[in-house]
VEXDREN-2710 file (C-alpha; in Angstrom, 1 decimal):
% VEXDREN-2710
k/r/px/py/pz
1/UNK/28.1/138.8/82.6
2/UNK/27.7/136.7/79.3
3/UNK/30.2/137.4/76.4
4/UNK/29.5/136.6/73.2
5/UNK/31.2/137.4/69.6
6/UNK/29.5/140.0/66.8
7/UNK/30.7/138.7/63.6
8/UNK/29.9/141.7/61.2
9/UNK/30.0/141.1/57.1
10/UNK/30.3/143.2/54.5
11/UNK/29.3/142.9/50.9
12/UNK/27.2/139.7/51.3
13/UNK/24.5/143.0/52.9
14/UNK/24.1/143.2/48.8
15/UNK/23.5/139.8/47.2
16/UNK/19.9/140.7/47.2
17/UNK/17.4/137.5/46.4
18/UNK/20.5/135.4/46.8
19/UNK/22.0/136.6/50.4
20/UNK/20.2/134.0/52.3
21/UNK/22.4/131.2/50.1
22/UNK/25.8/133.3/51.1
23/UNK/24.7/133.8/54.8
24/UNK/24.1/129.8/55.0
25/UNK/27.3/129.3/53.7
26/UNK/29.0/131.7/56.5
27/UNK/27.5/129.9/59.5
28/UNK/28.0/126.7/58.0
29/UNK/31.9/127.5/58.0
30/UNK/31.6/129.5/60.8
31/UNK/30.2/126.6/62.8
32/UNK/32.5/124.0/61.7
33/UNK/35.7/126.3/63.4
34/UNK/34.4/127.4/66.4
35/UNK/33.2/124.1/67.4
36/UNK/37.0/123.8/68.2
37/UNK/36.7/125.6/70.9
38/UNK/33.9/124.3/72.5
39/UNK/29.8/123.9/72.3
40/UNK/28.6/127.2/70.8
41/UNK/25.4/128.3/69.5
42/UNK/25.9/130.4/66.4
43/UNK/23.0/132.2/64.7
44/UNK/22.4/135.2/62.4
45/UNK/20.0/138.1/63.0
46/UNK/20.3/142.1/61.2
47/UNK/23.1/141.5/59.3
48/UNK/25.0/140.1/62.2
49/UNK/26.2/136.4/62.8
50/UNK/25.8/135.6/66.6
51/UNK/28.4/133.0/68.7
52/UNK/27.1/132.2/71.8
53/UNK/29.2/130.2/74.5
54/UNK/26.1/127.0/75.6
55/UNK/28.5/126.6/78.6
56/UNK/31.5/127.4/80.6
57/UNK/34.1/125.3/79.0
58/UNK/33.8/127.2/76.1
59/UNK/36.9/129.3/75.1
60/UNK/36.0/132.5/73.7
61/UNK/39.5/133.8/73.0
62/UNK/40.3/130.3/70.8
63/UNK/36.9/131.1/68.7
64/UNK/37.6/134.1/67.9
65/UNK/40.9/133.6/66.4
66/UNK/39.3/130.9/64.5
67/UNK/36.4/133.3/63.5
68/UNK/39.4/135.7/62.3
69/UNK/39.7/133.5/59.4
70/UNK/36.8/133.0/57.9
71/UNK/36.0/134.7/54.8
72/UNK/33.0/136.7/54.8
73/UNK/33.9/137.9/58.0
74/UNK/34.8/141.7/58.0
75/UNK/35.1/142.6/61.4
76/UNK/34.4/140.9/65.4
77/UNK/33.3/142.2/68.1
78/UNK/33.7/140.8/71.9
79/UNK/30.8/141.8/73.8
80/UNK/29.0/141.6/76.9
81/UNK/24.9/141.6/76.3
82/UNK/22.8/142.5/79.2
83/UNK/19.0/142.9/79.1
84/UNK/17.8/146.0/77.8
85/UNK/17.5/148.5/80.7
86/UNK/19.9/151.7/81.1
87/UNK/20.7/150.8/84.9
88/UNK/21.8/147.6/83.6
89/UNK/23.8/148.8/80.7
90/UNK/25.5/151.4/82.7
91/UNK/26.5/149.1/85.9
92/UNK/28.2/146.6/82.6
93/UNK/29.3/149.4/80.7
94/UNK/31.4/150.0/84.5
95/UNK/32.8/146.4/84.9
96/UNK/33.5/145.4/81.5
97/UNK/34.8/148.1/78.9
98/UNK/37.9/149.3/81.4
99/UNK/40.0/146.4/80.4
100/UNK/39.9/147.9/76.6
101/UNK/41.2/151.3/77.9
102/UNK/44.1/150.5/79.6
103/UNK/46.7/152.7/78.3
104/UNK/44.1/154.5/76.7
105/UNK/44.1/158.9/77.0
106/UNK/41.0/159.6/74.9
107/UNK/37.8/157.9/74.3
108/UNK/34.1/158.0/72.8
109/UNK/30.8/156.5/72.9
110/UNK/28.5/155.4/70.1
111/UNK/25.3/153.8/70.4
112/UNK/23.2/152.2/67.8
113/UNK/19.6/151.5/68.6
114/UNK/18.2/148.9/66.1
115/UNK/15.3/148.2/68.6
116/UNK/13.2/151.1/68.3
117/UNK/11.2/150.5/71.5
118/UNK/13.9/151.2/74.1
119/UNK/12.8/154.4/75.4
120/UNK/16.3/156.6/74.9
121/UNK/17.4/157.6/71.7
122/UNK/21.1/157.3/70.6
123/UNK/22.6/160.3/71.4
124/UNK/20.7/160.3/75.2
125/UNK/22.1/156.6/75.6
126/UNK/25.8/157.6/74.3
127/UNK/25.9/160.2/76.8
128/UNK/24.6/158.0/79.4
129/UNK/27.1/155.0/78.5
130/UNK/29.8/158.1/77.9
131/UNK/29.1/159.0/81.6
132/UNK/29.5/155.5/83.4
133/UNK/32.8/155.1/81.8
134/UNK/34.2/158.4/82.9
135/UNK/33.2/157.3/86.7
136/UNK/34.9/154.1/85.9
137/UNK/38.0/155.4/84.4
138/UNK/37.9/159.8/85.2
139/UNK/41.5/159.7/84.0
140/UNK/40.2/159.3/80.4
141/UNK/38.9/162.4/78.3
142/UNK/36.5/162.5/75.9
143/UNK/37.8/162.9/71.8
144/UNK/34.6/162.7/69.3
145/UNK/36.6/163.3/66.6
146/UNK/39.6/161.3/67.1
147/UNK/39.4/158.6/70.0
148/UNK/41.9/156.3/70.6
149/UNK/38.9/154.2/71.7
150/UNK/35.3/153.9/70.8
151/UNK/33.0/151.9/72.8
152/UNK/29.6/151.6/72.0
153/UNK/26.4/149.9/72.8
154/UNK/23.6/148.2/70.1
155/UNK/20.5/148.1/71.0
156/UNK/19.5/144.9/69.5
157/UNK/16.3/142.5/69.5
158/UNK/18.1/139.9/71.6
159/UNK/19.6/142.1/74.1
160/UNK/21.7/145.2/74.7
161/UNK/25.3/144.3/73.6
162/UNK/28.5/146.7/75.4
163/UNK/31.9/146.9/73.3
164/UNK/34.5/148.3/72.8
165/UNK/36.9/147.9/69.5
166/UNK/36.3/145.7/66.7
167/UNK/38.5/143.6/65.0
168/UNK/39.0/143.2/61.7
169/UNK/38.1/139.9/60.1
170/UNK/39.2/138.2/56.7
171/UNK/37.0/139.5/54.4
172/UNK/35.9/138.4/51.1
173/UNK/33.1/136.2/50.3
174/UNK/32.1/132.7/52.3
175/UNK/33.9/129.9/51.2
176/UNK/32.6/127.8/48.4
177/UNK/30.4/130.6/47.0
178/UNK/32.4/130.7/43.9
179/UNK/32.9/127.2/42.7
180/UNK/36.0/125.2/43.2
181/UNK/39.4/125.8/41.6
182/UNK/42.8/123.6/41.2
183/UNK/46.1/125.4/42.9
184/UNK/49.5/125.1/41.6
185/UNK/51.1/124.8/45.2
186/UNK/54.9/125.2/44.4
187/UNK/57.6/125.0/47.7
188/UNK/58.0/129.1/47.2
189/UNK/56.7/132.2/48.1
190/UNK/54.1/133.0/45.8
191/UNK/51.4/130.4/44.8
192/UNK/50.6/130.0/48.8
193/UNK/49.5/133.7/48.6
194/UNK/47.6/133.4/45.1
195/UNK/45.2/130.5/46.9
196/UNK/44.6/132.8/49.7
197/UNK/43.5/135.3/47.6
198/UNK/41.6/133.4/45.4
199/UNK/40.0/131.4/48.5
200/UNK/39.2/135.1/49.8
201/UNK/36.8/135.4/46.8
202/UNK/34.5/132.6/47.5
203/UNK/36.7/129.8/46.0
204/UNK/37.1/125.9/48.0
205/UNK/40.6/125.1/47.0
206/UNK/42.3/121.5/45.9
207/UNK/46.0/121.6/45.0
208/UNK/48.3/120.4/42.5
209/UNK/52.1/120.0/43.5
210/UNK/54.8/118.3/41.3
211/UNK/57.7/116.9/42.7
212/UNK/61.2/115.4/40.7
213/UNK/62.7/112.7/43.1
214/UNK/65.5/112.0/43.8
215/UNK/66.0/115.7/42.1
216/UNK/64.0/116.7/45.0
217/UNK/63.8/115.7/48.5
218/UNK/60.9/114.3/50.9
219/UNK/61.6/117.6/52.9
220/UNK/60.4/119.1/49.7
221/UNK/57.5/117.5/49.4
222/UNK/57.0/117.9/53.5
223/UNK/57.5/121.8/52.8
224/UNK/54.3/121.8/50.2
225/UNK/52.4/119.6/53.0
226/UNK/53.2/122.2/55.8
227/UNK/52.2/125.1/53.5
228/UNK/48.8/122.9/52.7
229/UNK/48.1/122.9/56.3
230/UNK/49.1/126.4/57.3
231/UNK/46.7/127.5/54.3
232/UNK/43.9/124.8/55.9
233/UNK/43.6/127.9/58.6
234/UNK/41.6/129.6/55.8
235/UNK/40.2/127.3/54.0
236/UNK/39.1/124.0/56.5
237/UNK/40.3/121.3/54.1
238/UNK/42.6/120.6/50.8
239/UNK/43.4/117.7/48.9
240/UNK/46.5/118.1/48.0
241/UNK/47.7/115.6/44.5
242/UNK/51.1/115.2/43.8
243/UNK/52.8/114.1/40.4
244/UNK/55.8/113.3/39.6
245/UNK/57.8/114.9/36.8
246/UNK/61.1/113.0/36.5
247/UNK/60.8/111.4/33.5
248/UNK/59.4/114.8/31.3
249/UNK/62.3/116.7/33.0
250/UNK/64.7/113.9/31.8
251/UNK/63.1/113.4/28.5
252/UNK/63.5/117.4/27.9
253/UNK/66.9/117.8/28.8
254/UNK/67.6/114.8/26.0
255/UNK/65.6/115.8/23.6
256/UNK/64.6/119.6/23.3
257/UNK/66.6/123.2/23.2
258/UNK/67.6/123.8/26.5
259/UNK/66.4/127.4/26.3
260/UNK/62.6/126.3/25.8
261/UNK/62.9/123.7/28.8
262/UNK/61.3/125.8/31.4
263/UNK/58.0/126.5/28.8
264/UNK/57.7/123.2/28.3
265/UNK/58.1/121.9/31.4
266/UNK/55.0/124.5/32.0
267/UNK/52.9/123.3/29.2
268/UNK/53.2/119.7/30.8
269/UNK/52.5/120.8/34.4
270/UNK/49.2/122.8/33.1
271/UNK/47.9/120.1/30.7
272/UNK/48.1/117.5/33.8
273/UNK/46.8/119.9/36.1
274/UNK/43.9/120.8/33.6
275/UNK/43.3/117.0/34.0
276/UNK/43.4/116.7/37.5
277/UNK/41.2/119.8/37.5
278/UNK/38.2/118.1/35.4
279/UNK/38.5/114.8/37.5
280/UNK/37.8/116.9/40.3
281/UNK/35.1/119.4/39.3
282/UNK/37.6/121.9/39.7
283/UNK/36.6/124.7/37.0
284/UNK/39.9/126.7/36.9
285/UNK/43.5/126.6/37.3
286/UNK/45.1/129.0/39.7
287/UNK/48.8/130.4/39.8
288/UNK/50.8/132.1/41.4
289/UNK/52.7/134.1/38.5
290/UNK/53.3/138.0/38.9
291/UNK/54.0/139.1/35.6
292/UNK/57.3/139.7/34.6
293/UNK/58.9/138.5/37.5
294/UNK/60.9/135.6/36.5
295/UNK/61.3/134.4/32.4
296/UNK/58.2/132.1/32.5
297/UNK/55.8/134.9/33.4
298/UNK/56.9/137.4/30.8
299/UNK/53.3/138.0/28.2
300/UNK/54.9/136.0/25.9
301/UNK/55.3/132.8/27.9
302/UNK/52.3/133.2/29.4
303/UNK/50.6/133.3/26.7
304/UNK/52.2/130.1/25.2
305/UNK/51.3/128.5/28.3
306/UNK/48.0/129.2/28.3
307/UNK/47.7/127.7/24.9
308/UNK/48.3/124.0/26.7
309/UNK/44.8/124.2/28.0
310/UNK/41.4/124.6/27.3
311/UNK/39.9/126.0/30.6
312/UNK/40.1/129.5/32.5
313/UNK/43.9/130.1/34.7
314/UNK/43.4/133.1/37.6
315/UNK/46.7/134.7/38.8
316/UNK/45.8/136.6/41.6
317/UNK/49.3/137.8/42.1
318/UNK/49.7/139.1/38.3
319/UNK/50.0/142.6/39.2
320/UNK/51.7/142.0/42.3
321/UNK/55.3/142.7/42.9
322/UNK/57.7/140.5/44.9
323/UNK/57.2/142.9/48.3
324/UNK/53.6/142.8/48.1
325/UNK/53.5/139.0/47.9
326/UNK/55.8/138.9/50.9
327/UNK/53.4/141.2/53.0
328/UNK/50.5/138.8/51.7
329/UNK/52.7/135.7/52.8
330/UNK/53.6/137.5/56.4
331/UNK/50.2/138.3/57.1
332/UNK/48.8/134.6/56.5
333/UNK/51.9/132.9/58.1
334/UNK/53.0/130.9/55.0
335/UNK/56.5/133.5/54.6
336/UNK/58.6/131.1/56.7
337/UNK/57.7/127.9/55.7
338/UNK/58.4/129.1/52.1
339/UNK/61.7/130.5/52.4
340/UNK/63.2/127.0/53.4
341/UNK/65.9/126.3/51.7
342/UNK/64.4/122.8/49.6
343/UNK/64.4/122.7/46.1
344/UNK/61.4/122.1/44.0
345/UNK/60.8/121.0/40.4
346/UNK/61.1/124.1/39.2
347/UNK/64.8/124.7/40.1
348/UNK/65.6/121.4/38.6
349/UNK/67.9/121.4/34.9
350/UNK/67.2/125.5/34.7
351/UNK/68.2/126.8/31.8
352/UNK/71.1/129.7/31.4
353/UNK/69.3/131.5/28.8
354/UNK/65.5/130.6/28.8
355/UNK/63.4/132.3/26.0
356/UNK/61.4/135.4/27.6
357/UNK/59.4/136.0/24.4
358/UNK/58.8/132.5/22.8
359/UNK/57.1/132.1/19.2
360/UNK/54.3/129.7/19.8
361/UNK/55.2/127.8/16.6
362/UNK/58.7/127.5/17.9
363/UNK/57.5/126.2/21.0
364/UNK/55.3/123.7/19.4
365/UNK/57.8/122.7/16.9
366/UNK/60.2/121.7/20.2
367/UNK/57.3/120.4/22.3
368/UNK/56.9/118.1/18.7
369/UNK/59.9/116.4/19.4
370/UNK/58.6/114.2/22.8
371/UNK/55.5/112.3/22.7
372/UNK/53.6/114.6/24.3
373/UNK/50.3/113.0/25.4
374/UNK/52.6/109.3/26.3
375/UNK/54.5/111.3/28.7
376/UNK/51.2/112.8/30.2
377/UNK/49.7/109.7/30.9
378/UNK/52.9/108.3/32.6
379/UNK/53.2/111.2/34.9
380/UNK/49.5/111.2/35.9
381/UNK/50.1/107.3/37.0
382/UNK/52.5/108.5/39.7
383/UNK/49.5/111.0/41.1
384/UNK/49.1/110.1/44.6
385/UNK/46.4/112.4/46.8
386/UNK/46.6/113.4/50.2
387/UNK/43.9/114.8/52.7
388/UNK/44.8/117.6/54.6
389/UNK/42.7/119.3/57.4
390/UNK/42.6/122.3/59.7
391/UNK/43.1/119.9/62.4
392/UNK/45.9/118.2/60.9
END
């Protein structure tokens, strides 16, 4: 028997005139992961995306964790397609769905006849699929209304496909349907989870990290590459740019109120991301602020943050709280790698009492006191880029 994977997708079904741009995009990613795992063939038909082993070296198991996470993607099926003939479907429905009902007490059958021209309607063919399972496993009762298991059979143009339990895929929109944003990728918890969810939308990610050596450590900066790469699952590839912002920090703890330093140290870190942003196409900058959580991301200091730069921020995790974004961080494998214990910028010359609702004169009266755009330039001199990919 030949198994192949039923990639399912969601809301792209409405995109209308444009759907065949997002469905392009889909197999496009779709091919560049699976081809991981060996040579596969991977086509579209009725709303479905099709991945078809070309020979037996492929591994079906490693695609389809790979096809797990890729946006667009709302659920999988592993099935077996036979040709379309009920003696046929009955003899694979024997042989291959028992291996999803181990365990199993109740169970029900579905079919789904998109091919019109097989001669047995639905219900006759879920009876008929319902009964070769029961010979194949009479220990198992029949529940329509609440299965443990549902296996079904689609009658489809290509073939007549037997399976049994989806699984759920990503979701979201294909990647790079929604422009091209610019990441704040901190060492903590938070800003790993905001370019997931962001990604999830249709977004191709770079990212911007800022590191204070020797105030922090290469393992610091190692940390932010491992989170990179453990994000790269998602979205292929990021180019990740990292700036240093020893001096600014310095300068700020010489010359300005200690209780604005962590606002100003923000209004640096989004003016040189804004320019790193429009070097790279990117059209917005994204976060990982959850509002009120910490003294920067009070309205206030967001606001006077905002007022550094002149193009759109997201925050994805604004009306998140901290448990949330630790579910998020779980679920995407990034919660680990987060929680090591290495300092970043952010942690460095922290103020006892920082200001949680600023005046944006008195801001800008402090910020008045460095030369601003000087120590801009300086710090983007020290960018240096790196190229991480899923393969990395």
């Amino acid at each position: 028997m030949k198994e192949v994977l039923l990639c399912k997708y969601g809301e792209l079904i409405l995109k209308g005139a444009n759907r065949s741009y997002f469905e392009n995009l889909l197999i496009k990613e779709l091919r560049t992961r699976v081809k991981r795992a060996g040579d596969f063939d991977v086509t579209y038909a009725q709303s479905t995306i099709y991945i078809e082993p070309k020979n037996e070296d492929c591994d079906l198991e490693l695609a389809l964790e790979y096809a797990k996470k890729v946006f667009g993607i709302v659920s999988i099926d592993r099935a077996v397609v036979v040709e379309k003939d009920i003696d046929a479907i009955k003899a694979a429905a024997k042989e291959y769905l028992p291996q999803f009902l181990v365990g199993a007490r109740t169970f029900k059958a579905d079919a789904r006849r998109s091919d019109k021209s097989f001669p047995l309607k639905s219900p006759e063919l879920m009876r008929e699929v319902g009964g070769a399972v029961l010979e194949a496993c009479p220990r198992l009762k029949v529940d329509v209304n609440n299965p443990e298991v549902t296996v079904r059979v689609e009658i489809r143009e290509r073939g007549a496909y037997i399976h049994a339990g989806g699984i759920k895929g990503a979701g979201g929109m294909p990647l790079g349907s929604s422009g091209k944003g610019l990441l704040l990728l901190s060492g903590g918890i938070d800003s790993p989870v905001a370019g997931y969810m962001i990604a999830k939308r249709g977004v191709t990610l770079e990212a911007l990290h800022f590191e204070s050596f020797p105030y922090t450590s290469e393992r610091a900066k190692e940390k932010v590459m491992e989170l990179a790469r453990l994000l790269c699952e998602y979205t292929t590839h990021i180019k990740l740019h990292v700036i240093s912002l020893t001096h600014i920090q310095e300068e700020l703890r010489r010359a300005c109120d200690e209780d604005y330093f962590t606002l100003l140290l923000r209004r640096y870190m989004m003016t040189l991301a804004e320019r790193v942003a429009r070097r790279n196409h990117c059209h917005a900058l994204i976060t990982g602020e959850s509002l009120a959580q910490v003294a920067s991301q009070t309205m206030k200091a967001i606001e006077a943050t905002d007022n550094a730069v002149n193009m759109p921020v997201y925050r994805p995790c604004i009306g998140l709280d901290k448990e949330e974004i630790v579910s998020i961080a779980r679920k995407i494998g990034t919660f680990e790698t987060s929680i090591l214990p290495y300092e970043d910028c952010c942690t460095v010359f922290t103020p006892r009492h920082p200001k949680t609702r600023p005046e944006l004169e008195n801001v800008l009266a402090e910020e008045a006191k460095l030369d601003f755009a000087a120590l801009c330039d300086e710090a983007y001199d020290t960018l240096n880029t790196y190229n991480i990919r899923i393969e990395d």
